[in-house]
C-alpha positions as CSV (number, residue, x, y, z in Angstrom):
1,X,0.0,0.0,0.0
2,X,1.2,3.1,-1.4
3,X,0.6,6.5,1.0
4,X,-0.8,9.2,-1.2
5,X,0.7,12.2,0.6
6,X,4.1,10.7,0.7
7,X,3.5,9.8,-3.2
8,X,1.4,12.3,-4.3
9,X,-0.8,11.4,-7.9
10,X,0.4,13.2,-11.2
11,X,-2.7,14.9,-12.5
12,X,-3.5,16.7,-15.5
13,X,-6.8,18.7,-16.2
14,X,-8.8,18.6,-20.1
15,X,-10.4,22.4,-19.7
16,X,-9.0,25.4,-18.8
17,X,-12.7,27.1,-18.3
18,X,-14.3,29.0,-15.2
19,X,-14.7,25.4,-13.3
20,X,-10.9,24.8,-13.7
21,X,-10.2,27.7,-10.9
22,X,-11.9,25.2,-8.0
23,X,-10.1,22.6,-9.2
24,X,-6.7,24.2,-9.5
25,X,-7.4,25.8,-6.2
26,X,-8.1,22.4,-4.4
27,X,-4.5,21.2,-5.8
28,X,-2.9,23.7,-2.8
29,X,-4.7,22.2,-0.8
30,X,-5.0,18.4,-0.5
31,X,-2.0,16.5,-0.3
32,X,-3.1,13.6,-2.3
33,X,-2.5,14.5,-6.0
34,X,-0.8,17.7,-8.2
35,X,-2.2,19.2,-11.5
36,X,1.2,18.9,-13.2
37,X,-0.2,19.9,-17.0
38,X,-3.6,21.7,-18.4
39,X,-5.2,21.6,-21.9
40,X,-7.4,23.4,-23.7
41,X,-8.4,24.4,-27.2
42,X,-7.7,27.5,-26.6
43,X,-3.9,27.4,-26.1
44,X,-3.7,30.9,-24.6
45,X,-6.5,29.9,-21.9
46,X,-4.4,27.1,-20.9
47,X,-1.4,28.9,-20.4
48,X,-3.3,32.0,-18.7
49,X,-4.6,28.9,-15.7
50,X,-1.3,27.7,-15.7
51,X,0.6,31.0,-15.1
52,X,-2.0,31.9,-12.2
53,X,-1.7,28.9,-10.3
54,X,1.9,27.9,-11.4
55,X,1.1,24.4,-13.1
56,X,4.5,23.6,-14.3
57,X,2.8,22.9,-18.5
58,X,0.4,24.0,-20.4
59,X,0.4,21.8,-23.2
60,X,-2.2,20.6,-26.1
61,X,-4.6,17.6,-25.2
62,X,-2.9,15.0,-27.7
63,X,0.8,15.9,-25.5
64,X,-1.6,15.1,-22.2
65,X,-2.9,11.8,-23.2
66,X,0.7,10.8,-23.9
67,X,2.6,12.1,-20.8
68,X,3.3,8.5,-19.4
69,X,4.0,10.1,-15.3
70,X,0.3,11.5,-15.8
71,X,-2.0,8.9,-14.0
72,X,-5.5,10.7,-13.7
73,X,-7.0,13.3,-16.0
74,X,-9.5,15.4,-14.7
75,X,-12.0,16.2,-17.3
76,X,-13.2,19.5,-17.7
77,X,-14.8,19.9,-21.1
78,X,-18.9,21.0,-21.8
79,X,-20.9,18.2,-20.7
80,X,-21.8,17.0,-24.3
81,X,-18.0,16.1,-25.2
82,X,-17.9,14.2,-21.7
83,X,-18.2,10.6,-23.5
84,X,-15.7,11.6,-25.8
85,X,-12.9,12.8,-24.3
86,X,-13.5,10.3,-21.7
87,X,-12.9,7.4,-23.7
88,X,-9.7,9.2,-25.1
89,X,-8.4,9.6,-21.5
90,X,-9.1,6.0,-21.1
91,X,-7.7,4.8,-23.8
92,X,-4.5,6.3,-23.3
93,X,-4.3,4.2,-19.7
94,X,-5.1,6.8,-17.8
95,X,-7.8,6.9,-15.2
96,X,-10.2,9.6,-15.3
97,X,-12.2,12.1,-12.8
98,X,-15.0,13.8,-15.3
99,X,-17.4,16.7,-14.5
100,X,-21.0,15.8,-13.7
101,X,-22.9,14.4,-16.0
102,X,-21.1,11.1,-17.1
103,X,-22.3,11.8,-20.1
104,X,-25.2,13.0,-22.1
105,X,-26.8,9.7,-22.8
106,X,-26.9,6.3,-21.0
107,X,-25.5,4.4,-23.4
108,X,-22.3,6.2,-23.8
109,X,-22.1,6.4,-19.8
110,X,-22.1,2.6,-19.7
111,X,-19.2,1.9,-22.9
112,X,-17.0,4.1,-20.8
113,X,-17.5,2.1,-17.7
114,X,-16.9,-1.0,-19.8
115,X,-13.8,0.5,-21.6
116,X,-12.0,1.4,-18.0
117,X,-12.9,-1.8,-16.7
118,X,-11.6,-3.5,-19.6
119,X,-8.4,-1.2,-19.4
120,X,-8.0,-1.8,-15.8
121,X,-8.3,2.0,-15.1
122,X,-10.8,4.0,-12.7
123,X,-13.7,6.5,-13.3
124,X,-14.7,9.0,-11.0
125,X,-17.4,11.9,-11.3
126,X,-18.8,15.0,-9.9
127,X,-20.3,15.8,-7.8
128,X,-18.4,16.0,-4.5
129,X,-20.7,18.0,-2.3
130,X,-21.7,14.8,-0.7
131,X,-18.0,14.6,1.1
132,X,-19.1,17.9,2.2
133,X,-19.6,18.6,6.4
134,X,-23.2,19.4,5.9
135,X,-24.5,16.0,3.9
136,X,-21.8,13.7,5.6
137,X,-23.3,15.2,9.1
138,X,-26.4,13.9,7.7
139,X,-25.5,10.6,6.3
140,X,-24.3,10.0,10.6
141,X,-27.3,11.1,12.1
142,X,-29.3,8.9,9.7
143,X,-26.5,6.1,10.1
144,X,-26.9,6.9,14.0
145,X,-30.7,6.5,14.3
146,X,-31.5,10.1,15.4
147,X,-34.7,9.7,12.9
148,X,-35.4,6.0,12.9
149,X,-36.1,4.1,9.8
150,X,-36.2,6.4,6.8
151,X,-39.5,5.9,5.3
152,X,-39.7,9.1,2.5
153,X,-37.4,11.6,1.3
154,X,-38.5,15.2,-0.3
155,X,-36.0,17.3,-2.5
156,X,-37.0,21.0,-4.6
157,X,-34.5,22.6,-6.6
158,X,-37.1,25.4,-8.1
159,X,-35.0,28.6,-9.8
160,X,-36.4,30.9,-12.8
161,X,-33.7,29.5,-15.0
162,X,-30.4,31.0,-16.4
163,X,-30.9,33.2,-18.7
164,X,-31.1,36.2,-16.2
165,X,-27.5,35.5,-15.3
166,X,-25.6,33.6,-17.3
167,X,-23.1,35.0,-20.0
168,X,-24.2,32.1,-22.3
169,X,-27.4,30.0,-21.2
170,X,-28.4,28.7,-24.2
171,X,-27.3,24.9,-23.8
172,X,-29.3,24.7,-20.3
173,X,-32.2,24.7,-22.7
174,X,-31.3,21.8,-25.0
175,X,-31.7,18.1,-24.6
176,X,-28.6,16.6,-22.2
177,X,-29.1,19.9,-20.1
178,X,-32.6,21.5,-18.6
179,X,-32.9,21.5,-14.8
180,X,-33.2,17.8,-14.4
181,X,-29.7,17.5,-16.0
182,X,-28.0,20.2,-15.2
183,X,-28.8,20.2,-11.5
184,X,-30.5,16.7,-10.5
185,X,-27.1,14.8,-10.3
186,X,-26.2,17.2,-7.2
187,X,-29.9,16.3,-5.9
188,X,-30.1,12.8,-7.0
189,X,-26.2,12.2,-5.7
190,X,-27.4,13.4,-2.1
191,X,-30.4,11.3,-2.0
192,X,-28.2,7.9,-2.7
193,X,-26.0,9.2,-0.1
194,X,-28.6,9.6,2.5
195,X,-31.2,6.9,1.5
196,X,-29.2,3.9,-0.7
197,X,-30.1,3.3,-4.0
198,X,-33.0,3.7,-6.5
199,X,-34.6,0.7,-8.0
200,X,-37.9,2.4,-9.9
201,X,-38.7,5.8,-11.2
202,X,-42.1,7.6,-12.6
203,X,-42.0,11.2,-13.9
204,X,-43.7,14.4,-15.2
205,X,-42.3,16.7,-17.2
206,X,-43.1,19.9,-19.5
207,X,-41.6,22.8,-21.0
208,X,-43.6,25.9,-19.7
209,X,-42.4,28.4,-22.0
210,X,-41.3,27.6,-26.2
211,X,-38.7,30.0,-25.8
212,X,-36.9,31.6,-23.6
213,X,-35.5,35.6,-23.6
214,X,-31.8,36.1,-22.6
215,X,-31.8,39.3,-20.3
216,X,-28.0,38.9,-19.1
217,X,-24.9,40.2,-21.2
218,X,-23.2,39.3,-24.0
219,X,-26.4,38.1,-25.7
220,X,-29.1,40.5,-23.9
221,X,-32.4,40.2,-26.2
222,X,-31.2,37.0,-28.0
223,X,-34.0,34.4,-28.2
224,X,-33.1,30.6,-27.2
225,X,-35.8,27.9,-28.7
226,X,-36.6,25.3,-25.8
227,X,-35.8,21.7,-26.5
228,X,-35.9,20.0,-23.2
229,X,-38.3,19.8,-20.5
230,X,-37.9,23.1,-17.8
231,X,-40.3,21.5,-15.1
232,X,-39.8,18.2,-14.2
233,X,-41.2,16.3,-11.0
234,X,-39.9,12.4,-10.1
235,X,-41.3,9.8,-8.1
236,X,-38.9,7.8,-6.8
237,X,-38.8,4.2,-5.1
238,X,-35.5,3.1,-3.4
239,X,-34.4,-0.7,-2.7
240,X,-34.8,0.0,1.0
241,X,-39.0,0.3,0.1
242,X,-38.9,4.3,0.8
243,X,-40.2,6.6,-1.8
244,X,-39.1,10.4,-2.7
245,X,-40.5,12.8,-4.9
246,X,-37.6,15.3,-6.9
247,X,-39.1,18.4,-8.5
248,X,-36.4,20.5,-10.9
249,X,-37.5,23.6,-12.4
250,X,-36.5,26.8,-14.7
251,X,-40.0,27.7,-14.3
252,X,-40.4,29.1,-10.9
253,X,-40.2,33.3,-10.1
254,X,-39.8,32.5,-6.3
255,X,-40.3,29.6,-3.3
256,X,-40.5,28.6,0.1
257,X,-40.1,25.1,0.1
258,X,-37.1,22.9,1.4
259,X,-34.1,21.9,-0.3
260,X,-34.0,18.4,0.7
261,X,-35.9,17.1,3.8
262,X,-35.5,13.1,4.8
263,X,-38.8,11.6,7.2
264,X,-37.8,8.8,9.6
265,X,-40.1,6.6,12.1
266,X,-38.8,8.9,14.6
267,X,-37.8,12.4,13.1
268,X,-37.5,14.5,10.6
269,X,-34.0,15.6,9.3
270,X,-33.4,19.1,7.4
271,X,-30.5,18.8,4.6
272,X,-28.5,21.8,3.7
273,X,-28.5,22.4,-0.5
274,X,-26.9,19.9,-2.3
275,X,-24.7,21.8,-4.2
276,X,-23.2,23.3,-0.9
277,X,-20.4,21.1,1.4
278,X,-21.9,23.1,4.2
279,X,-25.1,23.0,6.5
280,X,-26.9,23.7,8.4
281,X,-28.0,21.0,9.3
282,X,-31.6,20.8,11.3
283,X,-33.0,17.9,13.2
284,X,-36.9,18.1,15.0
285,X,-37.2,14.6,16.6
286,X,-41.0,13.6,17.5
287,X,-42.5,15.0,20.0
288,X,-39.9,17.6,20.2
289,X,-41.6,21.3,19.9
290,X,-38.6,23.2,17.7
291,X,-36.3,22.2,15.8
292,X,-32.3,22.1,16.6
293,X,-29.6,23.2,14.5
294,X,-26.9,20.7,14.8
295,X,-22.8,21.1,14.9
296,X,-21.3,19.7,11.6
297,X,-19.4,16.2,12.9
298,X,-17.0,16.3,9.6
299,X,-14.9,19.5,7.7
300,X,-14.7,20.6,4.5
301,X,-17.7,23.0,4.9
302,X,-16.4,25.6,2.3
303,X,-15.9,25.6,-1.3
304,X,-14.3,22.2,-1.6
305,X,-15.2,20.9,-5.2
306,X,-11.8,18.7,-5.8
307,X,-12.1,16.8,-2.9
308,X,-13.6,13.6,-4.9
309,X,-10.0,13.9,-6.8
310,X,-8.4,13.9,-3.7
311,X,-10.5,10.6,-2.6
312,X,-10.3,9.3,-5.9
313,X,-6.1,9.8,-5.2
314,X,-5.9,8.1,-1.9
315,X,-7.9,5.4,-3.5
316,X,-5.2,4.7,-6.2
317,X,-2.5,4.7,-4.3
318,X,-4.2,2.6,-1.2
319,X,-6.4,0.3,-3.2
320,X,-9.6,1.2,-1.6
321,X,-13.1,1.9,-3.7
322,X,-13.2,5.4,-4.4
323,X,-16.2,7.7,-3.2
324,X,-17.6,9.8,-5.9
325,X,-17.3,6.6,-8.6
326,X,-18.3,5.9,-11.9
327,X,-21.3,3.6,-10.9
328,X,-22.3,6.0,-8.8
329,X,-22.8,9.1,-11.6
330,X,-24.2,5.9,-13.8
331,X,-26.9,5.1,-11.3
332,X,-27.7,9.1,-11.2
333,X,-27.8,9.3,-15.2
334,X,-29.5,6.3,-15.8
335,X,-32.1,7.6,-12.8
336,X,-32.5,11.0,-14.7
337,X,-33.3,10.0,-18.0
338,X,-35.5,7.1,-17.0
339,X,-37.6,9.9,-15.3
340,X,-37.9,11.8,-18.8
341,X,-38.6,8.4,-20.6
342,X,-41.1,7.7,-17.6
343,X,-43.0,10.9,-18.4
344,X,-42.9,10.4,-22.1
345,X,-44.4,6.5,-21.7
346,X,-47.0,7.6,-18.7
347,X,-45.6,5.0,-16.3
348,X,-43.0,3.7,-13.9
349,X,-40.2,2.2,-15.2
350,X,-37.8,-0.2,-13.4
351,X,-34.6,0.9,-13.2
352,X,-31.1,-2.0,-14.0
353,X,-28.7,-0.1,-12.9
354,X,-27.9,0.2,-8.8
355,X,-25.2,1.6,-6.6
356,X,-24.1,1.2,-3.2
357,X,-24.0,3.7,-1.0
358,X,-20.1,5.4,-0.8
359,X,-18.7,4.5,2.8
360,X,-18.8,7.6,4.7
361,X,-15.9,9.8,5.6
362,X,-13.7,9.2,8.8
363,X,-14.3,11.5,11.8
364,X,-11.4,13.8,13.0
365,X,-9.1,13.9,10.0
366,X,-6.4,16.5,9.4
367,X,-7.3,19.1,6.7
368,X,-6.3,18.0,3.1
369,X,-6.3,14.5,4.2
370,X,-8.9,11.7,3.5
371,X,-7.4,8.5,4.7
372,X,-7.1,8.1,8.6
């Protein structure tokens, strides 16, 4: 067994965009691995990330794939070319960590996990915000018995869409994005996490508006044409016999309701947002007349998007599973677009894919370090 902060993994990173900062930023901090390279299309982008956070190369993606002291490459690129480069990381014998979603489309999802499996490499995927404090404070108290038996799980990510905001929103309107997509895997991720895995799914889904009217700059005015669902509500029925309901929307102007709320025999739990690592975290037992805010029993409660690479790092080197896996952003893909097929064919469909919940984090470890 190999210790990861005495070795520490070579990494390189496929995507010098905006999400390469939290990523690069992580590298200073966790002990486990070290962006060594970047590449991008844009060859001056590259080099720009590299200069600010002193990555020793910026290099093109074809000279990344064939650096042989590179083990993992972090995938960075728009969702849709996910699959694709992928499959060129894994093909080069490298093992890779990818941005959430997996990929667009189920199919390619599951090749990839065949190809690394067949290459004897490892896939990971985002999200992290389940290694977080707040959801891994959760995943204890539910572990602990502080609600009883779980018996139904409520989740609402309801937002007017990105248009109002977003330099350049156009793709979260086009099939492979919308709000399921582009926001379920942090929902969907959680709900594994704190509940196990799904085994069938039913769904609803429309697309309020045929168009939508950008109102944020460069592109204020410009008109994007709809072509995924923007209101989409799930039923779901995990292996463990409880049921959930998911509702993602670009549709709503304002709400009130929860983020994510989890209903035991003997409680009811309060989970922070999903796409958070923090809390709080809330907790109203029965009979109890207000609810209590509960201390955080795990760190990383900031910004911490990198710390599956750092599981993912310990993991190579020690031999243990990995956290934020491959099967794990399968079971949430396949999930998602069984809902949208679900609403399509007006029934519940069965899902064949399943994954077991991640082991949770260790209590009382040092900062930048995973393995006790």
């Amino acid at each position: 067994m190999v210790n990861a902060t005495l070795n520490p993994l070579r990494v390189g990173i496929i995507g010098a965009g905006n999400v390469s900062n939290q990523y690069l930023r992580a590298a200073r901090f966790f002990r486990a691995f070290t962006v060594v390279a970047i590449a991008d299309l844009d060859a001056a982008r590259a080099r720009a990330q590299a200069e600010t956070y002193g990555v020793p190369r910026a290099c093109t993606v074809g000279e990344l794939l064939a650096d042989p002291e590179i083990e993992l490459i972090i995938n960075l690129t728009i969702p849709s070319a996910h699959a694709a480069v992928s499959t060129q990381i894994i093909e080069a014998g490298k093992s890779v960590y990818s941005e959430k979603p997996l990929a667009t489309a189920r199919d390619d999802a599951r090749a990839l996990l065949a190809l690394a499996a067949e290459k004897g490499v490892r896939v990971g995927c985002a999200p992290d915000t389940f290694l977080g404090g707040g959801l891994q404070t959760c995943c204890k108290l539910i572990d602990d018995g502080w609600i009883g038996r779980p018996i139904a799980v409520t989740a609402f990510m309801l937002s007017r869409g990105m248009e109002m905001w977003h330099p350049d929103p156009a793709f979260f309107y086009q099939p492979g994005a919308g709000p399921l997509f582009d926001l379920g895997p942090y929902y969907l991720t959680a709900l594994v996490n704190l509940m196990g895995p799904m085994a069938k799914v039913a769904g609803s889904a429309v697309a309020s508006f045929p168009e939508r009217v950008v109102t944020s700059q460069p592109n204020f005015g410009a008109r994007i044409p709809v072509g995924t669902p923007t209101h989409v509500t799930a039923l779901l029925t995990f292996a463990s016999g409880a049921v959930g309901t998911l509702l993602t929307s670009f549709d709503v102007w304002a709400s009130e309701l929860p983020r994510i709320e989890v209903y035991g025999t003997e409680g009811t739990l309060s989970v922070p947002d999903p796409n958070t690592f923090g809390g709080p975290v809330r907790l109203k037992r029965g009979g109890a007349e207000v609810w209590s805010e509960l201390p955080l029993t795990h760190g990383y409660t900031d910004n911490s998007r990198g710390l599956g690479v750092a599981d993912m790092a310990h993991a190579l080197r020690s031999g243990r599973d990995h956290r934020a896996s491959g099967e794990l952003a399968f079971h949430v893909l396949d999930a998602m677009q069984a809902v949208l097929e679900a609403a399509e064919a007006e029934r519940t469909l069965e899902l064949t894919s399943c994954a077991e919940r991640p082991a949770p984090l260790p209590l009382g470890l040092l900062e930048g370090i995973l393995d006790d």
